[in-house]
C-alpha positions in Angstrom: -51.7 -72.1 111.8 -54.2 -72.4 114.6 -57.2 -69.5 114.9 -55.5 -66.4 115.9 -57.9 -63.5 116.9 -60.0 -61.6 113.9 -58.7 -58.7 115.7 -55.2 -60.0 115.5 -55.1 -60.2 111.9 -55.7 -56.8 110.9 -53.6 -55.3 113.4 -56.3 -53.7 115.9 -57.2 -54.0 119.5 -60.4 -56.1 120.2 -62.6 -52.9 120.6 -66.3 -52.5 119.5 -65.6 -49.0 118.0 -63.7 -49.5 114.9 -63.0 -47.7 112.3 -64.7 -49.3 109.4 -63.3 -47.3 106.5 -59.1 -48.6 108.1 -60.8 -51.9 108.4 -61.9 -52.0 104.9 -58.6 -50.5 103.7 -56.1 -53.1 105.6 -58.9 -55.9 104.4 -57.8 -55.2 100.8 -54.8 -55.3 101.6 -54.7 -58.4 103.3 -56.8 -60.0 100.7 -54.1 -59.2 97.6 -51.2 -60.5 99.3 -53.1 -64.0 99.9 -55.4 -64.0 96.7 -55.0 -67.5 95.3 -54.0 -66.2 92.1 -50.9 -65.0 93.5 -50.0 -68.9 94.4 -51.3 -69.9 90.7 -48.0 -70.9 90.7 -46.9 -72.3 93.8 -46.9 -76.0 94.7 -50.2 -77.6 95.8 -49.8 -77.1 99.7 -48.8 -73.2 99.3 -52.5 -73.1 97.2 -54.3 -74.7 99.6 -52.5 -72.8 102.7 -54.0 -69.1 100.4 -57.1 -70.9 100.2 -57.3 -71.0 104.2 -56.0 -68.0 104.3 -58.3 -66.1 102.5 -61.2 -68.0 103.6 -60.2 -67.0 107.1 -59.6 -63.8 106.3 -63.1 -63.3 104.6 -64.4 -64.7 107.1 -62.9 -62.1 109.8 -63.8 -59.3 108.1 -67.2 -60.4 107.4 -67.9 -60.5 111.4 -65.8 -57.8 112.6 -67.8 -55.4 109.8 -71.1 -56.1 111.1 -71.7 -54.6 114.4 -74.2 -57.3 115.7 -71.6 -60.0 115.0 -68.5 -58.0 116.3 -70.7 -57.8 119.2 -70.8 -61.5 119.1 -67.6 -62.0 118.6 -66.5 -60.0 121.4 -68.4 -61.7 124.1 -67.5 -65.1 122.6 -63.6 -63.8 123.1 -64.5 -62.7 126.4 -66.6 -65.6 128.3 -68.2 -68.7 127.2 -69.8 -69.0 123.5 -73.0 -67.9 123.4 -76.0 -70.1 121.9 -77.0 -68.9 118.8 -81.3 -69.3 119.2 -82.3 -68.4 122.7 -85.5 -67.4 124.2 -85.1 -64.1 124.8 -85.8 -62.9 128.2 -86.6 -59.2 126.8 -90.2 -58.4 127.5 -89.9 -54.7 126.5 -87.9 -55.8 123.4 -90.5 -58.9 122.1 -93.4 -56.0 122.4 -91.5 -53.9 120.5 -90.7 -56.4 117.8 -94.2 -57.6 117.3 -95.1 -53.7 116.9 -92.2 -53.5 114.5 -93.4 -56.3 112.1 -97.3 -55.3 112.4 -95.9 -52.0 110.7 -93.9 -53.5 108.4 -96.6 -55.9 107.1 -99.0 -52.6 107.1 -96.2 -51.0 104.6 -95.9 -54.0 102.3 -99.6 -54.0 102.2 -100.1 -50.7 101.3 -97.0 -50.8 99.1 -95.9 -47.6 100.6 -92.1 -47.0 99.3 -92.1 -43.4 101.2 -93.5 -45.2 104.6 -90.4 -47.9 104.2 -88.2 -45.3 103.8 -89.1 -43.2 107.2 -89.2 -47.3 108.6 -85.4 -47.5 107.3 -84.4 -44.5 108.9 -86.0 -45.2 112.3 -84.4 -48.5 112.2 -80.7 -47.0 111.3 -81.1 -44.7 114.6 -82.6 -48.0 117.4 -79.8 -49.6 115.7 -77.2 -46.6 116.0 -78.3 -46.4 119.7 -78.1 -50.3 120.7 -74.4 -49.6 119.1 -73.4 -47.0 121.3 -75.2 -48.7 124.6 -73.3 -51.8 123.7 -69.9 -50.4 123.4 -70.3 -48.8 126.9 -70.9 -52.3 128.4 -69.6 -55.1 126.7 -66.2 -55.3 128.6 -67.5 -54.9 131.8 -67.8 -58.1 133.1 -70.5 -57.0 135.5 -72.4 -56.0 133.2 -72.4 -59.1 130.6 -76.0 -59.8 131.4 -76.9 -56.4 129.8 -74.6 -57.2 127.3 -75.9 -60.4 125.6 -79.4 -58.4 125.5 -77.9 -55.6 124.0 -76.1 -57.9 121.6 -79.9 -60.1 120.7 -80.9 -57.1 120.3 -79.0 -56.0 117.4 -79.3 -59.2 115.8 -83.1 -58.9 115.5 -82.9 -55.3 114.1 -80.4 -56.7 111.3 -82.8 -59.4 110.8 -85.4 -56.5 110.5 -83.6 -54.7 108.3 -82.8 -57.3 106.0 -86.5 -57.7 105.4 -86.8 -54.1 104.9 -84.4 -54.1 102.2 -86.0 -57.1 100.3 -89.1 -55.1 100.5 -87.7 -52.3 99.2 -86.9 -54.3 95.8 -89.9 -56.0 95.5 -91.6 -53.0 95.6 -89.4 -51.0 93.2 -90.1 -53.8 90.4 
């Protein structure tokens, strides 16, 4: 079957814009026509090839969904594969980060839901704006260096933000 492109497979040009709500929609769609109970049926090989294919297709959607590995996914499509932990070269950003977590810690401390919740929104807007500064850039070769920052960059504010959320329940219990 080989890999074909996560783009590919739900119709769309590799782009970093997408619209999430048509990607959602053509994922469903794509999922019932190769859900395995369709093949419940089918001879052993036609199961397994569902299995793959809904596996893959999970798989796709999963990363093209989440802007930090569309990102990714787009440089990876675009010029060699990209180590996954790398020192980051990023002065500006690893000052930012440690200020970032010294905050976060000061909100869990103080158990401060309403603080979280400003923290949350802050965080949706860097992210938002890394987003936008990363879709100008990432097919421009000459820029690919700005690109693979842009691109760490997001994956520590998802990182970030996962944290945030698993705060947030601990300190609704």
């Amino acid at each position: 079957m080989g890999n074909p492109c996560h783009f590919a497979l739900f119709d769309l040009q590799p782009s970093f814009r997408l619209d999430l709500d048509q990607l959602a929609a053509r994922y469903r769609e794509l999922a019932r026509q190769v859900h395995p109970d369709r093949f419940a049926d089918a001879g052993e090989r036609e199961r397994r090839l569902a299995l793959e294919r809904s596996a893959c297709l999970n798989e796709a959607y999963q990363i093209l969904k989440t802007p930090s590995q569309r990102a990714r996914y787009l440089l990876a499509m675009r010029g060699p594969e990209l180590p996954l932990e790398v020192t980051v070269q990023d002065p500006d950003f690893l000052l930012q980060q440690m200020q970032l977590r010294e905050e976060l810690e000061e909100l869990q401390d103080d158990a401060d839901l309403a603080g979280v919740a400003a923290f949350k929104r802050r965080l949706k807007t860097a992210q938002e704006a890394l987003n936008e500064r990363f879709a100008a850039c990432w097919d421009d070769d000459a820029r690919r260096e700005e690109a693979e920052r842009l691109m760490r960059r997001m994956q520590f504010l998802d990182k970030l933000s996962h944290e945030v959320r698993q705060l947030e329940e601990r300190l609704d219990d």
